[in-house]
py3Dmol code that shows the C-alpha trace and the ligand (Angstrom):
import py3Dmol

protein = """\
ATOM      1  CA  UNK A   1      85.822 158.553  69.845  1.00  0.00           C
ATOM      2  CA  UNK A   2      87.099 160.272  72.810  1.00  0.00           C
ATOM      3  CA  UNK A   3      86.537 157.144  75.122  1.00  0.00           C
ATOM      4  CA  UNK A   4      88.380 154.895  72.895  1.00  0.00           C
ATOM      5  CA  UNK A   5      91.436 157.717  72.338  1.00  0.00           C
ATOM      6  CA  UNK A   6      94.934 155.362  72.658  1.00  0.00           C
ATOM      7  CA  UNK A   7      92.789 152.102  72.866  1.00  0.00           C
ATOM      8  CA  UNK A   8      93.829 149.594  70.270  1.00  0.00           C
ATOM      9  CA  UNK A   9      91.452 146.455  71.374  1.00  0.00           C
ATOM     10  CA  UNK A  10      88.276 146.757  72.969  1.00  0.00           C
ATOM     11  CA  UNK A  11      86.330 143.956  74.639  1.00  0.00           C
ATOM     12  CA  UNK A  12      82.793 144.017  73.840  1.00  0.00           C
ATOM     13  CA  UNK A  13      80.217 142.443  76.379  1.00  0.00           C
ATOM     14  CA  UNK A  14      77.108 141.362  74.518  1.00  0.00           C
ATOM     15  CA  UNK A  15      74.229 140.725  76.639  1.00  0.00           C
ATOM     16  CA  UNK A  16      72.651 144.568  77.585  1.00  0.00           C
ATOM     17  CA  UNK A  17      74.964 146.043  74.771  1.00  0.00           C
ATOM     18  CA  UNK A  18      74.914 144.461  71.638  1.00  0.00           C
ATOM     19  CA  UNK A  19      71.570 142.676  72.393  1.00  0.00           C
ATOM     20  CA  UNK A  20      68.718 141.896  74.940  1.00  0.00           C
ATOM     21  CA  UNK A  21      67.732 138.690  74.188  1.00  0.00           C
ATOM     22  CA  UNK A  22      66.979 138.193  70.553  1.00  0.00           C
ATOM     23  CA  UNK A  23      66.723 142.374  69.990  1.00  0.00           C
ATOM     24  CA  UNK A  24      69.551 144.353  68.897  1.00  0.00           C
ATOM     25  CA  UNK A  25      70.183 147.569  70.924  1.00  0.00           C
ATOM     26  CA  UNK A  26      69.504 150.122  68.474  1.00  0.00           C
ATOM     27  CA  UNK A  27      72.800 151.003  66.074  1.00  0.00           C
ATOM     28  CA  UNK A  28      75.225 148.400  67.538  1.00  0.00           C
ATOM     29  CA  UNK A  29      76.356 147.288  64.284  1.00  0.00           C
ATOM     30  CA  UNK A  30      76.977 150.707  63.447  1.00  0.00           C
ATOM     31  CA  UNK A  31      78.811 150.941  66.224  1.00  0.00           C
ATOM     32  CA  UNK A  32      80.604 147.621  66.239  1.00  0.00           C
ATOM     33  CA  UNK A  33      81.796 148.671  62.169  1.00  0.00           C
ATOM     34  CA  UNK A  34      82.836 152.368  63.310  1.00  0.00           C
ATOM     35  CA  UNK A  35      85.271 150.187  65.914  1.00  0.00           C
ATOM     36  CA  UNK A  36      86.525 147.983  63.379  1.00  0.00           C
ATOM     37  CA  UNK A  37      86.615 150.937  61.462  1.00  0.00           C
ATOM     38  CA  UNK A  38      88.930 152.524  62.934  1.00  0.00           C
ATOM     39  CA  UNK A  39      91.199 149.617  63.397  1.00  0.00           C
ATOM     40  CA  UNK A  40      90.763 148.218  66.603  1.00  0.00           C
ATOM     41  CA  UNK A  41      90.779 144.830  67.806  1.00  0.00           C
ATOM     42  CA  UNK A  42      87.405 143.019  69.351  1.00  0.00           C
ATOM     43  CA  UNK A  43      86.461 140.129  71.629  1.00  0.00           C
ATOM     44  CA  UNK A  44      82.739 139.642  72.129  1.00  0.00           C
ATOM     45  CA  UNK A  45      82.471 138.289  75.237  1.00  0.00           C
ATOM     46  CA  UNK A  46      79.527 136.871  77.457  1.00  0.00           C
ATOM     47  CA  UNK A  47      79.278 135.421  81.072  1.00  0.00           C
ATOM     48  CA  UNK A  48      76.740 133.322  79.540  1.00  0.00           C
ATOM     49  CA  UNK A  49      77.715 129.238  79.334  1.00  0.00           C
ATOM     50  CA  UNK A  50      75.009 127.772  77.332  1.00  0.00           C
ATOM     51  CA  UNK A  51      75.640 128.237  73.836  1.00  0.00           C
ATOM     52  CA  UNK A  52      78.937 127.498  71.814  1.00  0.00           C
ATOM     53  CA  UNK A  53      80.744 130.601  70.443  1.00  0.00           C
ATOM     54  CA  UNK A  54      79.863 129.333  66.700  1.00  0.00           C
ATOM     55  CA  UNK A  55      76.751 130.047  67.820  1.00  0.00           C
ATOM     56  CA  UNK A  56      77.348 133.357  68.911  1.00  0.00           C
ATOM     57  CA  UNK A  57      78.754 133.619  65.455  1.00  0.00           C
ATOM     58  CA  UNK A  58      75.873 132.861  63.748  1.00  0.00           C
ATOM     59  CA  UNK A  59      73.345 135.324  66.552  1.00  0.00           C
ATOM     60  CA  UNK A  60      76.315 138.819  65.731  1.00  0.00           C
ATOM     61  CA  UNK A  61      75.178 137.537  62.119  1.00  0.00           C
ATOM     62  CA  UNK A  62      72.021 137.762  62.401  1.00  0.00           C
ATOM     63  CA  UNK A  63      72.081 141.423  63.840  1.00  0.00           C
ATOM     64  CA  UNK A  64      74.350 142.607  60.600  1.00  0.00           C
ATOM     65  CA  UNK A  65      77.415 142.080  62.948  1.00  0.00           C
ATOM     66  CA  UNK A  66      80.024 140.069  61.183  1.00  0.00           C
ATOM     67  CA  UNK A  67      82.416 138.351  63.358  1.00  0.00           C
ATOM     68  CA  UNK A  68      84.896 135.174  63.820  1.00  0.00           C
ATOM     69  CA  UNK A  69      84.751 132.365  66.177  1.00  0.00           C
ATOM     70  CA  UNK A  70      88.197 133.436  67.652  1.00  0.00           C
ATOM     71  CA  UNK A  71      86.615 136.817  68.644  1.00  0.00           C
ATOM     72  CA  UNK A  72      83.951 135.304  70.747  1.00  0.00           C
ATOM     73  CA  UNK A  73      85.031 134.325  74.750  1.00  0.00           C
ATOM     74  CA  UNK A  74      82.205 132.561  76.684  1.00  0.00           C
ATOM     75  CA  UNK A  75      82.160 131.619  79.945  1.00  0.00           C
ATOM     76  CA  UNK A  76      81.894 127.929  78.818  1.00  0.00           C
ATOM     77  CA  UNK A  77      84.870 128.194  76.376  1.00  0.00           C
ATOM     78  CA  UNK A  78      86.865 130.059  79.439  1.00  0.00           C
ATOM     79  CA  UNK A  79      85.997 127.130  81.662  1.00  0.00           C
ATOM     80  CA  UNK A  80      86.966 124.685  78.810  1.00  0.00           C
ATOM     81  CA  UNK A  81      90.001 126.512  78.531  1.00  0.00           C
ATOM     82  CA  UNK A  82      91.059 126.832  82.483  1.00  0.00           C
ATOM     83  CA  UNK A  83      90.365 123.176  82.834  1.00  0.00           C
ATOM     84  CA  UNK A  84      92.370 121.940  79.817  1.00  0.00           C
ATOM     85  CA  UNK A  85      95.586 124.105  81.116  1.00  0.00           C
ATOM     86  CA  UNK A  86      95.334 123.051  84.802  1.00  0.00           C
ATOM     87  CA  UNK A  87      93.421 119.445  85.030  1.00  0.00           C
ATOM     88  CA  UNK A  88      93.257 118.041  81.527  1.00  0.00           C
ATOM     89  CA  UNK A  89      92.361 114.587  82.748  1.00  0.00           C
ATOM     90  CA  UNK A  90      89.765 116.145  85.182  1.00  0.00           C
ATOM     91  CA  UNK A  91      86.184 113.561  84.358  1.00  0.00           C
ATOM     92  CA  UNK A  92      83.645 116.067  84.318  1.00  0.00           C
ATOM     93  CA  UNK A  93      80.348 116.000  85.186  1.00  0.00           C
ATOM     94  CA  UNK A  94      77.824 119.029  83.728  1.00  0.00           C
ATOM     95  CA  UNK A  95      74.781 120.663  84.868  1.00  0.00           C
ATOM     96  CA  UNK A  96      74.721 122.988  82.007  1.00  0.00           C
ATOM     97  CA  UNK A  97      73.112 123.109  78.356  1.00  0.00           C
ATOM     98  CA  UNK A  98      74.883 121.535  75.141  1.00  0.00           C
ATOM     99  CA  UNK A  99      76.803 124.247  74.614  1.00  0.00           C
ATOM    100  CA  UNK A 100      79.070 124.292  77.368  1.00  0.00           C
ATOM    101  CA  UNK A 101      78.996 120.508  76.675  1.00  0.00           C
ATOM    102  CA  UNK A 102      80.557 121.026  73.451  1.00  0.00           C
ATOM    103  CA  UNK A 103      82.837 123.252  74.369  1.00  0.00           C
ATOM    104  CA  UNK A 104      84.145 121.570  77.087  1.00  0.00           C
ATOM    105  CA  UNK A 105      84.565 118.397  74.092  1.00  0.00           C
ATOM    106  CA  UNK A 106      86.157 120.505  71.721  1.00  0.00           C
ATOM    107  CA  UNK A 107      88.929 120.983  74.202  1.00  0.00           C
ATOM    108  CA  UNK A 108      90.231 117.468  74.913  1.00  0.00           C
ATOM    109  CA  UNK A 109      88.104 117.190  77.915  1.00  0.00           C
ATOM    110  CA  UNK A 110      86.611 114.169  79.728  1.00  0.00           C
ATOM    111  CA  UNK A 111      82.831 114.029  79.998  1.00  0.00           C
ATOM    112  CA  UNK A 112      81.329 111.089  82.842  1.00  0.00           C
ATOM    113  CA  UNK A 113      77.905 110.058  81.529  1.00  0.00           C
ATOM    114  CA  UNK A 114      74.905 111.540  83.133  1.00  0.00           C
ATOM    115  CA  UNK A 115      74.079 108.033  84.924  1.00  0.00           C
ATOM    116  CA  UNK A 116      77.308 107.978  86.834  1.00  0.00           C
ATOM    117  CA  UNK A 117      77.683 110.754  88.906  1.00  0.00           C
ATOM    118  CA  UNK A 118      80.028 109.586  91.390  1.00  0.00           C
ATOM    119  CA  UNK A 119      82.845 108.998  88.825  1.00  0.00           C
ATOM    120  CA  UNK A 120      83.256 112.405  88.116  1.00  0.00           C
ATOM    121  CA  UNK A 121      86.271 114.501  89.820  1.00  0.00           C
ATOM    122  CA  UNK A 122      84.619 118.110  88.641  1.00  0.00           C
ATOM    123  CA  UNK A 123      80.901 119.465  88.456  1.00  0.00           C
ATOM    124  CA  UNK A 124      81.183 122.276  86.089  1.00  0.00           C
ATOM    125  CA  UNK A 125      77.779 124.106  86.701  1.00  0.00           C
ATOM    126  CA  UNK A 126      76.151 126.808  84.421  1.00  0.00           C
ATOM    127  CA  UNK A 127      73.349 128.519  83.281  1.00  0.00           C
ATOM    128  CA  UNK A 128      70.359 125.511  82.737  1.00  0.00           C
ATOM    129  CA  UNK A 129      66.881 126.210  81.079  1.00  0.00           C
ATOM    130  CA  UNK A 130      66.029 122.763  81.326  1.00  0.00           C
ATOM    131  CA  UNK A 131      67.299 122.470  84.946  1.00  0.00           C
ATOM    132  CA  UNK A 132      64.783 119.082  86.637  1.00  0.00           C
ATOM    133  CA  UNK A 133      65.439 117.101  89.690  1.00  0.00           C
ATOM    134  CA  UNK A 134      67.888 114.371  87.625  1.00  0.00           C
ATOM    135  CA  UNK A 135      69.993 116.849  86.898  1.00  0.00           C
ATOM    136  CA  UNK A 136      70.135 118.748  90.335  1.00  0.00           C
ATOM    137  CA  UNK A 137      70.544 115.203  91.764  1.00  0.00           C
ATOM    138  CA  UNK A 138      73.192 114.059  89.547  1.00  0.00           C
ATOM    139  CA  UNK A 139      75.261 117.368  90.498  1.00  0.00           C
ATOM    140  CA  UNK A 140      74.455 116.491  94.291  1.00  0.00           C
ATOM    141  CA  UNK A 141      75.987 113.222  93.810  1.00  0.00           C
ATOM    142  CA  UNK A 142      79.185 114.208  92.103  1.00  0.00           C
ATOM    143  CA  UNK A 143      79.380 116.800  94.734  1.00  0.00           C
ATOM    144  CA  UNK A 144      78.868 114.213  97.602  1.00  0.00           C
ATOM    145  CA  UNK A 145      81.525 111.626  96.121  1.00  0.00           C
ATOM    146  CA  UNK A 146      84.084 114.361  96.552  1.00  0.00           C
ATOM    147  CA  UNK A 147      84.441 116.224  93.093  1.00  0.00           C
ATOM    148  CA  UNK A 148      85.433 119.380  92.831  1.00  0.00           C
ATOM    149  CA  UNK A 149      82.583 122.709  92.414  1.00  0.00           C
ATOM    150  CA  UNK A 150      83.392 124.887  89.349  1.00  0.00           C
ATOM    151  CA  UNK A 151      80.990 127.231  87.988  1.00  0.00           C
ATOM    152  CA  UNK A 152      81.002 128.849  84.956  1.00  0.00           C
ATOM    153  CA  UNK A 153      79.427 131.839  86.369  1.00  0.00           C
ATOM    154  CA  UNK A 154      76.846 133.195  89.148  1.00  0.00           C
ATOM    155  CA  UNK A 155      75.368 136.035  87.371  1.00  0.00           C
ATOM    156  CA  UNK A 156      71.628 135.640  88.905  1.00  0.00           C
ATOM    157  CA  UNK A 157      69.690 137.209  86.227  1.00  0.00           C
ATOM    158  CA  UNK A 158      70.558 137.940  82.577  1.00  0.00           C
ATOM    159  CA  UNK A 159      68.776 140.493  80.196  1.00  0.00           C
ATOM    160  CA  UNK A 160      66.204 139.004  77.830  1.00  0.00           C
ATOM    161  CA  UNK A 161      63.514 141.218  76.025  1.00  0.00           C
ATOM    162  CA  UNK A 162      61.199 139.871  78.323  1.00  0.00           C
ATOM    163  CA  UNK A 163      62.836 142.316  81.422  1.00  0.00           C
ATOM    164  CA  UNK A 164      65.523 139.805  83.642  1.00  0.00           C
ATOM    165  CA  UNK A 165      65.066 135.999  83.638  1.00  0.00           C
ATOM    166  CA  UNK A 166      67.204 133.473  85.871  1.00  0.00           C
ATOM    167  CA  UNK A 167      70.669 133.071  84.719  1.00  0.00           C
ATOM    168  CA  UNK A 168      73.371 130.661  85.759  1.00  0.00           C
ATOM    169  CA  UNK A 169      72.939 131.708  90.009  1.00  0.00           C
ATOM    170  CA  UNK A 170      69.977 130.014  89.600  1.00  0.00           C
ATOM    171  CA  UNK A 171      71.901 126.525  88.887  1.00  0.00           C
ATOM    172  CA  UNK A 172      74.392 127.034  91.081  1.00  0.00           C
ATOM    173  CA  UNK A 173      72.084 128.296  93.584  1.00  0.00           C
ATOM    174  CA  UNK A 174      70.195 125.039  93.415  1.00  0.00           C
ATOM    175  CA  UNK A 175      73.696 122.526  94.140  1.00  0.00           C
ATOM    176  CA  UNK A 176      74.824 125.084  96.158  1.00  0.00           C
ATOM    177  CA  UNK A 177      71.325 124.709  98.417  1.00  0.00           C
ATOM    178  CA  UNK A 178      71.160 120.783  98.554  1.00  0.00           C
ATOM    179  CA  UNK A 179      75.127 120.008  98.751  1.00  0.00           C
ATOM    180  CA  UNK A 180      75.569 122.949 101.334  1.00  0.00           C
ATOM    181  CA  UNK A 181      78.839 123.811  99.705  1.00  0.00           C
ATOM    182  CA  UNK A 182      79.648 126.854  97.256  1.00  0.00           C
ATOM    183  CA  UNK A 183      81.880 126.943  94.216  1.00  0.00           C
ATOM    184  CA  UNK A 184      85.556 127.213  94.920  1.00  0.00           C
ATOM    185  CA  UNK A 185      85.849 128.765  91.441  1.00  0.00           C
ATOM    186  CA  UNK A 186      83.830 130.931  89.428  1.00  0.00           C
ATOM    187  CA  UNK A 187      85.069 131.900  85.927  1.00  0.00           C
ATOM    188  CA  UNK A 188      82.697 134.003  84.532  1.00  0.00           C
ATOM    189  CA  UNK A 189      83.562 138.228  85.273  1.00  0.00           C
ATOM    190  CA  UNK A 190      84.439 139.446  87.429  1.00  0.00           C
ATOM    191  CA  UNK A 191      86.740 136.524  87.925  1.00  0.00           C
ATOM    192  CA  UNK A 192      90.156 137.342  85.841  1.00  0.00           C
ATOM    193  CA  UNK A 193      89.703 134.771  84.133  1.00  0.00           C
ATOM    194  CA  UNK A 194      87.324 135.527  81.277  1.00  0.00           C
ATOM    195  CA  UNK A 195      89.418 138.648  80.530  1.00  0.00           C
ATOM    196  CA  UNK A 196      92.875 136.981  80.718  1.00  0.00           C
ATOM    197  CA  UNK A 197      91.521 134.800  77.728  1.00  0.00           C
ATOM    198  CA  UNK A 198      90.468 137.798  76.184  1.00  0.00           C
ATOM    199  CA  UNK A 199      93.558 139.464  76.419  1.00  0.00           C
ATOM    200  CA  UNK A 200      95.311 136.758  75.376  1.00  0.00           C
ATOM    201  CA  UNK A 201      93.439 136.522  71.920  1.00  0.00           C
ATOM    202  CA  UNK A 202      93.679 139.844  71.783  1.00  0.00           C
ATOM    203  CA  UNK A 203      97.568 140.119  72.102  1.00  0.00           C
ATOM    204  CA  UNK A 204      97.048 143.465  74.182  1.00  0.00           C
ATOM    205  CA  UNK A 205      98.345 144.758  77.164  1.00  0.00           C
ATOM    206  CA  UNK A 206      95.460 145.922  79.492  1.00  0.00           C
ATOM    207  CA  UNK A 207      96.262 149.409  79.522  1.00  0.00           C
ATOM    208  CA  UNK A 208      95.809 149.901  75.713  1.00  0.00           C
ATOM    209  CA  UNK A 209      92.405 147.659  76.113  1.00  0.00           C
ATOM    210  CA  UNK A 210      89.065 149.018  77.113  1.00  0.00           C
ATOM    211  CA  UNK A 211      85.906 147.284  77.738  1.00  0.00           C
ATOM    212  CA  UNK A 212      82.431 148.099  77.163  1.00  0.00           C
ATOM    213  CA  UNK A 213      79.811 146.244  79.449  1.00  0.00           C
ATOM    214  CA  UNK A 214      76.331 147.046  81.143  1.00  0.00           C
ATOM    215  CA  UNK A 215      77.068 146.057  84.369  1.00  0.00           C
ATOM    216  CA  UNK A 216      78.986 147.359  87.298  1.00  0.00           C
ATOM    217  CA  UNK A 217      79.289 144.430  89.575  1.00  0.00           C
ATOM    218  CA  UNK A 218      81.042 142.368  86.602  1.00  0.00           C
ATOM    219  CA  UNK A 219      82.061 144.237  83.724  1.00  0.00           C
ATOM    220  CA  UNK A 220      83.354 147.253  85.311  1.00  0.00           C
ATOM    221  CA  UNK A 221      84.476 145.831  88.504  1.00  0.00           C
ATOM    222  CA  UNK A 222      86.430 143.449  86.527  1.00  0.00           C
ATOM    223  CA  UNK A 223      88.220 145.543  83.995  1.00  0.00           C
ATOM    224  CA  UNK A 224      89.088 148.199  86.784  1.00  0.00           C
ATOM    225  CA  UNK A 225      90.513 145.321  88.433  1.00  0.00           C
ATOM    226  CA  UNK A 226      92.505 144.233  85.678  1.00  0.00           C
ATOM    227  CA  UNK A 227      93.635 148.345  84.957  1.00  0.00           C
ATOM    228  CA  UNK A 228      91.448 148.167  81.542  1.00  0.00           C
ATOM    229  CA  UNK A 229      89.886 151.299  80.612  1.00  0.00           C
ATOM    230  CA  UNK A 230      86.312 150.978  81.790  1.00  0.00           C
ATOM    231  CA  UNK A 231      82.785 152.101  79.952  1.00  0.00           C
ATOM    232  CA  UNK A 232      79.808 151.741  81.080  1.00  0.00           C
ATOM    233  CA  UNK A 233      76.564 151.643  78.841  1.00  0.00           C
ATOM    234  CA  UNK A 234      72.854 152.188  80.213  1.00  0.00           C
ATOM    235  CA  UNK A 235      71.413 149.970  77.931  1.00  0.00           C
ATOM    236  CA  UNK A 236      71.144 146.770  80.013  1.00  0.00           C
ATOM    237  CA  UNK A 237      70.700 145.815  83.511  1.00  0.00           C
ATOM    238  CA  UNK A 238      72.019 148.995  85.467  1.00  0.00           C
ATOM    239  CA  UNK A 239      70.026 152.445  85.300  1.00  0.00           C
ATOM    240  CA  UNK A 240      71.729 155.922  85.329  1.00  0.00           C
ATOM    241  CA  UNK A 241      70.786 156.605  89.444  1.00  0.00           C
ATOM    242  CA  UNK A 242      73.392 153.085  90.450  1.00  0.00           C
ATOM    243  CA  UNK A 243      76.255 154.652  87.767  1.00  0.00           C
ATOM    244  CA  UNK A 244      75.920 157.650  90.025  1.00  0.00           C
ATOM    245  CA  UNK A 245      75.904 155.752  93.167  1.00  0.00           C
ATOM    246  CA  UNK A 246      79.233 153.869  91.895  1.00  0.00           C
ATOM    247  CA  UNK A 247      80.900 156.922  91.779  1.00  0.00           C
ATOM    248  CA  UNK A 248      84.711 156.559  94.334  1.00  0.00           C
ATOM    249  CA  UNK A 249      84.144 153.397  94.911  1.00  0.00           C
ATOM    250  CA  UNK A 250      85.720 150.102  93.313  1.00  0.00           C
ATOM    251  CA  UNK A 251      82.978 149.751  90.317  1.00  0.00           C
ATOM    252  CA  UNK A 252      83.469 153.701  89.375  1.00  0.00           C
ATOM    253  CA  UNK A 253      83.154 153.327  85.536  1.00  0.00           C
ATOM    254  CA  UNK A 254      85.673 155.590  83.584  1.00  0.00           C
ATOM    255  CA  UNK A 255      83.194 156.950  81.115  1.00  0.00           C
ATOM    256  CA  UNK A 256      79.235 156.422  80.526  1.00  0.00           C
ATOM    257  CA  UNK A 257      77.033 156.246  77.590  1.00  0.00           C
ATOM    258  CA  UNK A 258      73.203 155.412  77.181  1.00  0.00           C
ATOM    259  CA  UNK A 259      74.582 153.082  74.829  1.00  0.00           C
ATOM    260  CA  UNK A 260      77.252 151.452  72.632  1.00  0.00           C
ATOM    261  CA  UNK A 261      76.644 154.229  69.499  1.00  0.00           C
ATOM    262  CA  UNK A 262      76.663 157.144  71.993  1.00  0.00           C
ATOM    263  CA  UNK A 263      80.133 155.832  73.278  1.00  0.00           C
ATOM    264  CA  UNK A 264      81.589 155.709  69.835  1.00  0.00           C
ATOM    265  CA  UNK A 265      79.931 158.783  68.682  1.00  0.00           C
ATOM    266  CA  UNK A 266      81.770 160.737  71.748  1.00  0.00           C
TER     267      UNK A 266
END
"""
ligand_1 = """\
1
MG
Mg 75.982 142.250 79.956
"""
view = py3Dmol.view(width=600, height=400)
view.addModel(protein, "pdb")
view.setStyle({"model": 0}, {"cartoon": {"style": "trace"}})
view.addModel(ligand_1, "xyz")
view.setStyle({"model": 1}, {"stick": {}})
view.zoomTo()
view.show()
């Protein structure tokens, strides 16, 4: 476990490492028990908004990955989290799926009802399957009446086994086009945020944290940002030729693997 040598807590992206989609990458729960294993702490974490982290729970679970509900960080719990420390009477209004909705509940935090907009002092905006007009309009009107443009992340594709599909850009993309203003804070990686949580939870100090994720412009950029050690696996959304390409600049992973049981193997 040369990559991990001195680490004591390692933060685990999901999406391209654990899993595409619904598919396990190939010996991650190996992996994931040869971690706990060996004693270190884990935080699952995911720039995706739309599901709660019991649910992510429940999908480790399903892939022979046992985990806890305060080991998961989504970008919808991070939101959650940011408002209820800096604006907990903020009325939100949501573009977003039920899970970010009940995450942003769980916390203490006001939700406006969808048929009134203009009450709202934040749009929290993140990834939307079911995105329609209503919804893009409601957003627009919030917007328009003054509140304030938070999104939970602008990640514009996510890994499914179907090859890319739109993630959460798409959304904000959409209330970004129509309201002609842009987010003035994103929480999803590479923001700190996500990773501050994370740490947190963890009860680490970055240097003696590492995290695994599968992309350069988030993952890595954000841990080397944060002086985490950095690992980057292949088995998500960036090939081997833009790891080489990274090389001396800013999103220069520390170490690569093809994948999470290669980087544990090492
Ligand atoms: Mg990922």
């Amino acid at each position: 476990m040369t990559a991990f040598e001195g680490i004591s807590a390692v933060i685990l992206d999901m999406d391209g490492v654990i899993y595409r989609g619904d598919r396990p990458v190939r010996a991650a729960a190996r992996a994931v028990k040869r971690l706990r294993d060996s004693g270190k702490k884990l935080v699952f974490s995911t720039n995706n908004s739309a599901s709660t982290r019991a649910a992510y729970v429940r999908k480790l679970a399903r892939m022979g990955i046992p985990a806890r509900e305060h080991e998961i960080v989504t970008s919808g719990y991070a939101t959650a989290i940011y408002l209820q420390k800096h604006t907990p009477h903020a009325r939100i209004y949501v573009v977003g799926e039920n899970g970010l909705r009940s995450e942003l509940k769980r916390a203490g935090l006001n939700l406006v009802p969808i048929k009134k907009p203009e009450k709202a002092t934040h749009v929290v905006v993140g990834l939307d399957r079911t995105i329609n007009y209503g919804k893009i309009a409601g957003g627009l009107r919030a917007l328009l009446a003054g509140a304030e443009f938070i999104a939970t992340n602008a990640d514009a594709t996510y890994p499914t086994e179907r090859g890319l599909s739109p993630g959460a850009g798409a959304t904000v993309g959409a209330l970004a086009g129509c309201s002609g203003r842009n987010p003035s804070l994103v929480i999803g990686k590479p923001s700190p945020y996500m990773i501050e949580i994370a740490l947190e939870l963890l009860g680490t100090k970055p240097s003696e944290t590492a995290i695994v994720g599968d992309r350069l412009d988030t993952d890595i950029r954000v841990g080397k940002k944060m002086g985490l050690r950095t690992i980057l696996v292949l088995s998500g959304a960036c090939t081997k030729r833009e790891a080489d390409r990274a090389k001396n600049t800013e999103m220069a992973p520390d170490f690569v693997f093809k994948n999470i049981a290669e980087a544990v193997v090492s």
